[in-house]
C-alpha positions in Angstrom: 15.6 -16.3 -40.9 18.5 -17.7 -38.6 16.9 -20.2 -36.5 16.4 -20.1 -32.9 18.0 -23.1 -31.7 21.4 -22.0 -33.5 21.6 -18.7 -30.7 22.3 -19.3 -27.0 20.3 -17.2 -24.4 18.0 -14.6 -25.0 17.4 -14.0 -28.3 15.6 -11.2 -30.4 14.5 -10.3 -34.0 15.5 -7.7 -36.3 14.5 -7.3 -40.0 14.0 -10.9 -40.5 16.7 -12.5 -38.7 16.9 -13.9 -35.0 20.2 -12.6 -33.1 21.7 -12.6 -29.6 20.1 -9.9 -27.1 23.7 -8.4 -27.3 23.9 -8.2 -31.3 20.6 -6.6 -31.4 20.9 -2.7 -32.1 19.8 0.3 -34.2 21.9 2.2 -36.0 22.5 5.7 -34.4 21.5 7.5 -37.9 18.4 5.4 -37.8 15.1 8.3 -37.8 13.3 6.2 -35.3 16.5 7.2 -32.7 16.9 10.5 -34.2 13.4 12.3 -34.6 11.4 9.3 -32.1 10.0 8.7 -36.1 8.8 5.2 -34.6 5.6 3.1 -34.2 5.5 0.5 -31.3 3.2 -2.2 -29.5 4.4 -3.4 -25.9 2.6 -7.0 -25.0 3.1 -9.1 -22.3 2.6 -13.0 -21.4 0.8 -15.0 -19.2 2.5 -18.2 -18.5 4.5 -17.7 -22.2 1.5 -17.1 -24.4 1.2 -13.9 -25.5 -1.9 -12.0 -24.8 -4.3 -10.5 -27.5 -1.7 -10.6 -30.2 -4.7 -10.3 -32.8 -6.1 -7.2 -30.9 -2.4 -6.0 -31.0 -1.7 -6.5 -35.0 -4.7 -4.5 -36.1 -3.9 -1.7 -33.9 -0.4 -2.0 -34.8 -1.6 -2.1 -38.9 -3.7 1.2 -37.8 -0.4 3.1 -36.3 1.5 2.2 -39.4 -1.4 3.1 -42.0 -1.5 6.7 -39.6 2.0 7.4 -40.3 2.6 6.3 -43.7 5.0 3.1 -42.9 5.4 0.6 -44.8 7.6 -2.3 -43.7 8.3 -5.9 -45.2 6.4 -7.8 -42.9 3.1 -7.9 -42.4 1.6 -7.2 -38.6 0.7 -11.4 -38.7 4.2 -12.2 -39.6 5.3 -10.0 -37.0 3.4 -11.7 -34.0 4.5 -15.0 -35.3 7.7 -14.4 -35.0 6.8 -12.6 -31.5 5.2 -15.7 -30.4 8.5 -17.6 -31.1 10.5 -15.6 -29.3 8.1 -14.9 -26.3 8.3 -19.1 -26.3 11.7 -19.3 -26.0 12.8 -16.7 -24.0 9.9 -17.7 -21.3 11.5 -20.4 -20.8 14.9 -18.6 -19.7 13.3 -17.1 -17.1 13.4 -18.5 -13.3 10.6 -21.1 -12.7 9.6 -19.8 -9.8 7.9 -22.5 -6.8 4.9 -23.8 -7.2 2.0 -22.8 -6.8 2.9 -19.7 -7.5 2.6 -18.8 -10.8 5.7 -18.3 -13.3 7.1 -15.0 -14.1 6.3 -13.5 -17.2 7.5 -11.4 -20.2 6.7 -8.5 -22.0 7.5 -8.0 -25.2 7.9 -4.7 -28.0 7.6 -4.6 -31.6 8.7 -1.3 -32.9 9.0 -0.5 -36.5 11.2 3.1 -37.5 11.2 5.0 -40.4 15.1 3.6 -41.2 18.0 5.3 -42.4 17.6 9.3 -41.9 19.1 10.4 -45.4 21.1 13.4 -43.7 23.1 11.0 -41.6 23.2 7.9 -44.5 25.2 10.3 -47.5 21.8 11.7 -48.4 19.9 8.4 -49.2 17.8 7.0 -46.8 16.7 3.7 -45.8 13.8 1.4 -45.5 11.5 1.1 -42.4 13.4 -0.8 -39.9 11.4 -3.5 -38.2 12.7 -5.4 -34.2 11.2 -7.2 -31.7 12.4 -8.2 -28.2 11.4 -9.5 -24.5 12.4 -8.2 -21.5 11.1 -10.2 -18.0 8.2 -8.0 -16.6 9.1 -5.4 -14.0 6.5 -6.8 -11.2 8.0 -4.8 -8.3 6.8 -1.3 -10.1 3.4 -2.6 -9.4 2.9 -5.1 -7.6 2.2 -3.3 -3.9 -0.1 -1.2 -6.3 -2.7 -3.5 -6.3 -3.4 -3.9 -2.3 -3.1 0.2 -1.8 -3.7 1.7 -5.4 -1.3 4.9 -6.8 -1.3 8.5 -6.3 -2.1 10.7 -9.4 -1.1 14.5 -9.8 -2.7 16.8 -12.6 0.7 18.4 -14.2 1.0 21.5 -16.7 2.2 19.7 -19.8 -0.9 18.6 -22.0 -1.7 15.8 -24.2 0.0 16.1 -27.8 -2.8 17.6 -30.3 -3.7 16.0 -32.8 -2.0 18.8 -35.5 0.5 16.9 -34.5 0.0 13.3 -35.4 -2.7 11.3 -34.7 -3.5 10.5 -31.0 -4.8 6.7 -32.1 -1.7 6.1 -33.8 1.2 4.3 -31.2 3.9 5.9 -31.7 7.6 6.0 -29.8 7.7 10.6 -29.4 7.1 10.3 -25.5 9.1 13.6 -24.0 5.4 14.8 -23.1 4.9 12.1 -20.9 8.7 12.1 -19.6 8.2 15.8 -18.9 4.9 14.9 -17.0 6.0 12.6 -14.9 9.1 14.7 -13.9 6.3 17.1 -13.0 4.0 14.7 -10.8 7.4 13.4 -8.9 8.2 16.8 -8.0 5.0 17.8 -6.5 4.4 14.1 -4.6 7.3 11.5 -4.6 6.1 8.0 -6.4 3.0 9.9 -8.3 2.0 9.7 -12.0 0.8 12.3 -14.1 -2.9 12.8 -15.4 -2.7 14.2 -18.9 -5.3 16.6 -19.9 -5.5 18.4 -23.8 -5.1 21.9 -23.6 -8.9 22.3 -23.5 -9.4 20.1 -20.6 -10.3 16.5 -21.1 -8.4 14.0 -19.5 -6.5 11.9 -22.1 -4.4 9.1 -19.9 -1.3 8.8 -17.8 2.0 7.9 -19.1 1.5 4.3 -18.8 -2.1 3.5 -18.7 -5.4 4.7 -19.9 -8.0 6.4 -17.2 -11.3 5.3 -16.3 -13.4 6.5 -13.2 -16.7 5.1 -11.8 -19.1 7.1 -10.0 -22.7 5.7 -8.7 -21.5 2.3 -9.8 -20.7 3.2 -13.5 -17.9 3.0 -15.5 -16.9 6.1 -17.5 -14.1 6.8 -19.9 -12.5 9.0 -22.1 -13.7 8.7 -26.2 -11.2 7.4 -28.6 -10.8 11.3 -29.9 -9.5 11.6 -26.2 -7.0 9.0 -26.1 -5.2 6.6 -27.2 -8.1 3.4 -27.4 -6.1 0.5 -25.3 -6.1 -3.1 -25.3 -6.2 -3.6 -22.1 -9.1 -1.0 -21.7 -11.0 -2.8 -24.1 -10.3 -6.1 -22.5 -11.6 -4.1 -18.7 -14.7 -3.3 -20.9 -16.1 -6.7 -22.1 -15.4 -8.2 -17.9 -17.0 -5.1 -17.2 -19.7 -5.8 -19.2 -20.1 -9.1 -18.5 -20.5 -8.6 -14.7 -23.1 -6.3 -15.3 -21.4 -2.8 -14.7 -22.6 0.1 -17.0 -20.0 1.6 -18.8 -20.0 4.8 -20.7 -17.8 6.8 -23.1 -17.8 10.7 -22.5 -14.9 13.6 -22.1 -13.9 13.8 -18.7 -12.3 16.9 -16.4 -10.1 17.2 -13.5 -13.4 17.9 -11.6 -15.0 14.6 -12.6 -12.3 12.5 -11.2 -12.3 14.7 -8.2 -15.7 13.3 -8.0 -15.4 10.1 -8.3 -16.3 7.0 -6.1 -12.9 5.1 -7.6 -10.3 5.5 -10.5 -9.2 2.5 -12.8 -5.6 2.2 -14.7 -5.4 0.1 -17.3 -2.2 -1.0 -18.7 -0.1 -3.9 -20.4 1.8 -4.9 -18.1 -0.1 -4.7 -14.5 -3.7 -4.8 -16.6 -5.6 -3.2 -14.3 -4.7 -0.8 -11.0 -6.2 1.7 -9.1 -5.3 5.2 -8.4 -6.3 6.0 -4.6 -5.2 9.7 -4.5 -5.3 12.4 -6.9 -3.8 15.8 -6.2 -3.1 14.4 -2.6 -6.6 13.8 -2.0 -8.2 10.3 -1.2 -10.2 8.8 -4.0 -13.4 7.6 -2.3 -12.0 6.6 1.1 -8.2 6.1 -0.5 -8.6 2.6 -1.0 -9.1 0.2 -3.8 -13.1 -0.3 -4.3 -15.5 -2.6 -4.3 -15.5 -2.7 -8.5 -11.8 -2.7 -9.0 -11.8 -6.0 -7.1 -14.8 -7.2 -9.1 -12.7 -6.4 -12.0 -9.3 -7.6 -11.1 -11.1 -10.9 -10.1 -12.4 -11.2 -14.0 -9.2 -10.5 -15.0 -7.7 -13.6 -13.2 -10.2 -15.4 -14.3 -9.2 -13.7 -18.1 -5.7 -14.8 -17.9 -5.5 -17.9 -15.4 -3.4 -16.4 -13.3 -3.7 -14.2 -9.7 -2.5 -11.6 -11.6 -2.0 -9.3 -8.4 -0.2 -12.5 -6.4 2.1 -13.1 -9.6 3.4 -9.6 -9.2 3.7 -10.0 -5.7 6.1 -13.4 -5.5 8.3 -12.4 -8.3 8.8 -8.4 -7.0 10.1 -10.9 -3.9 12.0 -12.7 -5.4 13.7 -9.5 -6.9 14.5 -8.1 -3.4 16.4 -11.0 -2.1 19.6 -10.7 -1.9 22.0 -11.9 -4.4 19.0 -11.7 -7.0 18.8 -9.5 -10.5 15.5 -7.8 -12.1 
């Protein structure tokens, strides 16, 4: 492996070997660009330290196992090298002023199926494996967390699982592209709710779903949706404060009926959703146990996660500044 202190700037990783941000690139005959014939893992920092990169690996040895991919490196090698480069390019980013807290990155690890054979002279290639950082996108978000996001149910479902495994994490996304399209349309700003064709909610685009009603927590089972790390992570500060949780298919009607709604997700860790098919969620507000639960999380990651989003989305507005 090149070393990092040889490259200037921002650097990322690609089949063993550190490069420039602007030398890193897939070939356009590549099956992960082609056919979306990809596995991926999106993490993020807090103050330069990745977060759960062991929860990550093991659900990233799962995708590959799912799909039949078999790269060089195993998941471990693969964080290590992620932590490297989360190091060094966190500190690229601005410092921010104290005592705010620093920005932070997140970070993908994708691994393709390589060469397509039909585009390579008929012989294809071995899985291609890349990681990179990219500083976290805070003004998405970050008025999200003092007045929650509007949800819309859309007509395009959940992938089924004839179609490849819902646990596996996988890059073929034009379902939720197409979704979203669809929530904008109906309500600017909004995010779609996936359902399977039968009716359970599965997740939004970006986050998994969870909704609490009489003071309980309840989510979608794994054969629902895709299990997330940060939904895992909500469940042990859950339970550890004392709030019930419960796994069991939802409906469109259940969230209707809910008290509040909780998105959980990578980057932002944990939101609310305070309208749902234009309709308030309780009294269209962020509750009482998404501040319980975004206070755990603070104390998770040792950060105000909601005031990090909030100085750094700032600083991205002011003039003469670049996201």
């Amino acid at each position: 492996m090149d070393a990092l202190d040889q490259i200037e700037g921002e650097v990322a990783w690609l089949d063993g070997r550190f490069c420039g941000r602007g030398q890193f690139a897939v070939p356009a005959g590549d099956a992960g660009f082609v056919m979306g014939a990809t596995v991926t893992e999106q993490l993020r920092t807090f103050r330069g330290r990745l977060f759960e990169p062991g929860s990550h690996a093991r659900r990233l040895a799962s995708s590959l196992c799912l799909t039949g991919l078999e790269p060089r490196f195993a998941p471990e090698e693969l964080m290590a090298v992620a932590q490297q480069l989360a190091t060094h390019n966190h500190a690229l980013l601005p410092t921010g002023v104290a005592p705010s807290p620093p920005a932070d990155l997140g970070l993908v690890i994708f691994v393709t199926a390589g060469d397509l054979a039909s585009q390579h002279g008929g012989c294809s290639g071995e899985p291609r494996v890349g990681i990179h950082t990219f500083p976290l996108a805070f003004r998405l978000w970050a008025a999200a967390y003092a007045s929650g996001v509007a949800l819309r149910s859309v007509s395009v479902t959940q992938v089924p699982q004839t179609c490849w495994p819902l646990a596996a994490k996988v890059r073929s996304r034009l379902h939720y592209f197409l979704a979203d399209r669809e929530a904008a349309a109906a309500e600017p700003g909004s995010r779609a709710i996936l359902a399977h064709a039968d009716g359970r909610i599965s997740e939004t685009s970006t986050a998994n779903i969870a909704m609490v009603i009489g003071g309980r927590i309840l989510v979608p089972p794994s054969a629902d949706a895709l299990a997330g790390i940060s939904l895992n992570c909500t469940r042990q500060l859950a339970r550890g404060a004392g709030i019930a949780w419960d796994e069991r298919s939802l409906t469109l009607a259940d969230l209707a009926a809910a008290d509040e709604i909780l998105l959980t997700s990578t980057p932002s860790c944990l939101l609310s959703a305070t309208r749902l098919d234009g309709r308030a969620v309780g009294d269209g507000r962020p509750g009482p146990i998404f501040h319980r639960l975004l206070a755990a999380w603070n104390e998770l990651a040792g950060i105000d996660i909601a005031a990090q989003a909030r100085h750094h989305a700032a600083i991205d507005h002011q003039p003469g500044t670049t996201s």
